[in-house]
C-alpha positions in Angstrom: 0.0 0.0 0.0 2.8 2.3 0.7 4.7 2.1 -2.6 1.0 2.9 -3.9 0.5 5.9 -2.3 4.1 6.9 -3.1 3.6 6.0 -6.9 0.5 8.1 -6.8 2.6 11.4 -5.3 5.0 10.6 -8.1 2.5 10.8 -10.5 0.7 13.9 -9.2 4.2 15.7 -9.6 4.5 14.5 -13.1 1.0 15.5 -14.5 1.1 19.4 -12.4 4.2 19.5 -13.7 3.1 19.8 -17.6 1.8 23.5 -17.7 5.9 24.4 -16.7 6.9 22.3 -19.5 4.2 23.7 -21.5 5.3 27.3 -20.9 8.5 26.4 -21.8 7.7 24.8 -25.0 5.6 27.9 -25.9 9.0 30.1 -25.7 9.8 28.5 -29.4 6.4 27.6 -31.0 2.8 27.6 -31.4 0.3 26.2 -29.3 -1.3 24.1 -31.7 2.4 22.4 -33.7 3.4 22.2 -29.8 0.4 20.3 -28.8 0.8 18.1 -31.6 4.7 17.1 -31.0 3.7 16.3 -27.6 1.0 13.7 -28.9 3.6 12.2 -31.5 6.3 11.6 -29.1 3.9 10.1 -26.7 1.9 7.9 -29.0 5.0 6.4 -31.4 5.9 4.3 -28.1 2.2 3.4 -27.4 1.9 2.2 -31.4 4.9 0.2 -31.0 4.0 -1.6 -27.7 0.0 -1.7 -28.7 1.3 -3.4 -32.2 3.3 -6.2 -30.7 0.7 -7.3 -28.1 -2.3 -7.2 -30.8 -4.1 -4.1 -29.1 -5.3 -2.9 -32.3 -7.4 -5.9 -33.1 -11.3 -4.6 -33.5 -14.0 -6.2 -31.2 -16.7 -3.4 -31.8 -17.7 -1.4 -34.5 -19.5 1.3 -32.3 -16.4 1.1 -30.0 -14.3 2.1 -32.6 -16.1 4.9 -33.9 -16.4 6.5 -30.0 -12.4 5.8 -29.9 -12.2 7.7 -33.6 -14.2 10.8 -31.9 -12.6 10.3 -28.9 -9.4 11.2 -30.8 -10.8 14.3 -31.7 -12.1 15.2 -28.2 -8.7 15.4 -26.9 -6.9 16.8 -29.4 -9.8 20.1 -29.3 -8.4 19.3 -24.9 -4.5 19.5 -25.7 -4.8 22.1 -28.1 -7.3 24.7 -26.1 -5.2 24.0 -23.1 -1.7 24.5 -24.0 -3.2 27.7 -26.2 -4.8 29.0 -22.6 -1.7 29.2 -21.0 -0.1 32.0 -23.6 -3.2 33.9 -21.9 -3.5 32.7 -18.4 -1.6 32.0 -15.3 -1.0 28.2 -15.1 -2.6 28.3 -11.8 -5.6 29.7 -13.6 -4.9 27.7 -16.3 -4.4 24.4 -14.4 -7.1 24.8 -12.3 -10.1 25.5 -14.8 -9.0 22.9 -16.6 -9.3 20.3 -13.5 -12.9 21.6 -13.8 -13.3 17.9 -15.9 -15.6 15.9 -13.1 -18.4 18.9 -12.9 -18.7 18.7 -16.6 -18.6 14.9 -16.7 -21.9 15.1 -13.6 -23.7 18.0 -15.6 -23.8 15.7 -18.7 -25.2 13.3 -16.9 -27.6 15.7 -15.9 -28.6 17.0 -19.1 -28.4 13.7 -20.8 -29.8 11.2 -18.5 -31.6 13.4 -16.3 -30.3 12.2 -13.4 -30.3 14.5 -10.8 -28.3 14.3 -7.5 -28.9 16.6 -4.8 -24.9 16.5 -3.7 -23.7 16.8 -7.4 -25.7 19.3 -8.4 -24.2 21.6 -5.2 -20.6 20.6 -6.5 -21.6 22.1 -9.9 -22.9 25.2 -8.9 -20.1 25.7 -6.2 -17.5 25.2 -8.9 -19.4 27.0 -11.2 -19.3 29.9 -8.5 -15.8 29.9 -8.1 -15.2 30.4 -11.7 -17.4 33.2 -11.9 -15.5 35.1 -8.8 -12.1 34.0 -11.2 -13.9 35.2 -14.3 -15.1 38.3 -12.3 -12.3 39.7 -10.9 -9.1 38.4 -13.1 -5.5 39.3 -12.1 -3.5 41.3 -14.5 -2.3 37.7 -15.6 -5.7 36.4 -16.8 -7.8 36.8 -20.2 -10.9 36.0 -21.0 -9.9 34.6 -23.9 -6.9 32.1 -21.8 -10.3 31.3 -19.2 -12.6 30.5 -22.0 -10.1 28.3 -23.9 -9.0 26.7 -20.3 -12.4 25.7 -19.7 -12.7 24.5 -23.5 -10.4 21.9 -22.6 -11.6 20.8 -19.9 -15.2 20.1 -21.3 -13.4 18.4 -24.6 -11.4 16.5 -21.7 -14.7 15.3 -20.2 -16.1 14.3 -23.6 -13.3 12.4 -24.0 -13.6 10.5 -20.5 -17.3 9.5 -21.7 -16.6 8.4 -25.0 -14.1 6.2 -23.4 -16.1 5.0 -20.7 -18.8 3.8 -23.1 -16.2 1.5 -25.0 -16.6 -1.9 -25.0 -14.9 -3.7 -22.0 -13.0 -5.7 -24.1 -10.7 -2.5 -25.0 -7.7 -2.4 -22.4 -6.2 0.7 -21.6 -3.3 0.4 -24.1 -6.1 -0.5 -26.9 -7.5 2.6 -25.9 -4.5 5.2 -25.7 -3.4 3.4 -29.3 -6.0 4.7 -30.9 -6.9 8.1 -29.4 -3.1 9.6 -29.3 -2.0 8.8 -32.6 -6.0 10.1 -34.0 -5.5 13.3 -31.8 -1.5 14.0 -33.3 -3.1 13.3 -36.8 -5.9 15.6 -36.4 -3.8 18.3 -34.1 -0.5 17.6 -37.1 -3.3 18.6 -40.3 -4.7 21.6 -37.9 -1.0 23.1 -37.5 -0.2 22.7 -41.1 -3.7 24.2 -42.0 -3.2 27.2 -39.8 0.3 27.7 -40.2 1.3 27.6 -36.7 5.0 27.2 -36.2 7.1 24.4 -34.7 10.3 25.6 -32.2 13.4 24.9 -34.7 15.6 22.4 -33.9 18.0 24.9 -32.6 15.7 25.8 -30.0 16.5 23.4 -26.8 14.4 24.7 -24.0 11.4 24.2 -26.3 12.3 20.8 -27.4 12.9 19.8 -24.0 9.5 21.2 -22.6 7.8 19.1 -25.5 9.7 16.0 -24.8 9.0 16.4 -21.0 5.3 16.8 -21.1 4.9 13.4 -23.4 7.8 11.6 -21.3 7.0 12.8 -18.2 3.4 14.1 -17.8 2.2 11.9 -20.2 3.6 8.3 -20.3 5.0 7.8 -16.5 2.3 10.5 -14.8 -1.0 8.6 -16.3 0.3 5.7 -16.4 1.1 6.0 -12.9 -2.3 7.1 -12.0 -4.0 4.2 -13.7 -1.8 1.8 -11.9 -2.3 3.3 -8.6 -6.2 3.1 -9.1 -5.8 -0.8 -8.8 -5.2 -0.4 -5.6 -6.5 2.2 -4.5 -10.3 3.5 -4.5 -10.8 5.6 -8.0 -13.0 8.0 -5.3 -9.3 8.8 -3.8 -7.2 8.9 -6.4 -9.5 11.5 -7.5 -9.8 13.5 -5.1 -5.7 13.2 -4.7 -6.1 14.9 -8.5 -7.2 18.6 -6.9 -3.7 18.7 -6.3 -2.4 19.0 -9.4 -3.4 22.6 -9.9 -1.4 23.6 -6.7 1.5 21.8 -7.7 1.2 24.2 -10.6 0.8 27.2 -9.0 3.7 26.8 -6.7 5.9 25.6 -9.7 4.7 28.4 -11.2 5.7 31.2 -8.6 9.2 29.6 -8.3 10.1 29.4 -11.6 8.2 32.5 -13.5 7.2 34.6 -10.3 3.8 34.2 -11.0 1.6 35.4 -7.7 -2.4 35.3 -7.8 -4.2 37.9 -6.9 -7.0 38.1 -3.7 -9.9 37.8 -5.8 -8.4 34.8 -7.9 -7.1 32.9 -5.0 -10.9 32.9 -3.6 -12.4 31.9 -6.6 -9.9 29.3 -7.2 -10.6 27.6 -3.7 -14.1 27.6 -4.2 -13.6 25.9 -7.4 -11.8 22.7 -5.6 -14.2 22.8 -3.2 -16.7 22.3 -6.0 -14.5 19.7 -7.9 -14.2 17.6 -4.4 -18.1 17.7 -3.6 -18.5 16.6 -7.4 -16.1 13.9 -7.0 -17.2 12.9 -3.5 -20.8 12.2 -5.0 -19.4 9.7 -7.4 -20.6 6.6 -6.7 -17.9 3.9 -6.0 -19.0 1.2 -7.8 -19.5 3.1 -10.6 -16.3 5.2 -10.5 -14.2 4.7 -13.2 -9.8 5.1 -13.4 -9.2 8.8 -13.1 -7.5 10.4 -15.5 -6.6 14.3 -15.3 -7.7 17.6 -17.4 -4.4 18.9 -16.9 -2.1 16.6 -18.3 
């Protein structure tokens, strides 16, 4: 139990980490050719491994059309997210982008009218806290790097359906080996489209952020947090996830001096406390493995 609970801190370090490696990636590039190279590098592993244990043989037809959107879903996530932080504090950033689990309940809401008395208070507290952040922005803040922040985390959420609607015969691996390499295909064409630059080769703080954020955040930080799910409860490991957006923020203020002002600091904690009644109303039995907006 230990080494879980240790492989779990790892792994929160890992994922809060990416917004710094994000920010420095941004130094030499666009948001959108960035977001891309960190899918690439991350998914050219995950095809190799998923190819030599047959993860890419089909089982469902439906399934892999929800994996094809899926794909989508979190390239629209990488892309708003990494964008939001050329606009936003990444504690702002970070932490609107956690958002995921009260836009995961209020589809569930909307969708399948199910209404839960202690969900629907996580919703609106989060919702709340937003506004106060929205309301009264530090000299840091946009509305523009807020709305694309909270882009990602409902194409994050989207994502986390999709895939929790797959057929259970779809493994993890099965899973990631289809939606990375779709979202670096789609995120690849939308870079070339718009023309947004790559960080030349010359350029080794950017290269480095971008290999950190697939490496790091990506491939040891979720991974980690799925395998310490196994044993411990998804409810937890959850809830361990609100974090990741402090871990940011004090990243942030050590390594780019970045400070948040009274009125975003309040709105910020009343966003967690939102997040952690959302997450607390999550049934165990039906919780499913965690995985991140901020990642």
């Amino acid at each position: 139990m230990r080494s879980a609970f240790a492989l779990l801190a790892l792994a929160q370090l890992a994922i809060g980490a990416a917004a710094i490696f994000a920010r420095f990636a941004l130094s030499g590039g666009g948001p959108i050719a960035i977001s891309a190279l960190r899918l690439l590098v991350a998914a050219l592993p995950v095809a190799g491994v998923a190819a030599l244990r047959g993860a890419y043989r089909r089982h469902d037809r439906p399934t892999e059309r929800r994996l094809l959107l899926a794909g989508f879903a979190l390239a629209v996530h990488f892309g708003c997210w990494i964008a939001s932080l050329r606009y936003a504090s990444v504690a702002v950033s970070t932490l609107l982008v956690c958002t995921t689990p009260v836009w995961t309940e209020a589809f569930a809401i909307v969708r399948l009218r199910r209404v839960r008395v202690d969900a629907l208070a996580g919703i609106a507290c989060a919702l709340a806290g937003v506004a106060i952040v929205i309301g009264a922005p530090a000299r840091s803040e946009t509305p523009l790097g807020i709305g694309l922040a909270l882009a990602g985390a409902v194409a994050i959420a989207f994502y986390l359906l999709l895939v929790r609607a797959s057929d259970a015969r779809y493994g993890t691996l099965a899973v990631v080996a289809r939606t990375y390499p779709t979202a670096a295909i789609v995120l690849l064409a939308a870079a070339a489209v718009s023309g947004d630059p790559a960080p030349p080769l010359s350029d080794g703080a950017a290269w480095a952020g971008i290999l950190a954020m697939a490496l790091v955040s990506q491939l040891f930080g979720h991974t980690a947090l799925n395998a310490a799910v196994r044993r411990l409860s998804a409810t937890f490991v959850a809830t361990v996830t609100l974090i990741e957006p402090a871990i940011a923020a004090l990243l942030a203020a050590l390594i780019f001096g970045e400070r948040l002002a009274p009125g975003t600091l309040l709105g910020s904690l009343v966003v967690l406390g939102g997040i952690a009644l959302a997450i607390r109303a999550e049934p165990r039995a039906a919780a499913a493995p965690v995985a991140s907006g901020a990642d």
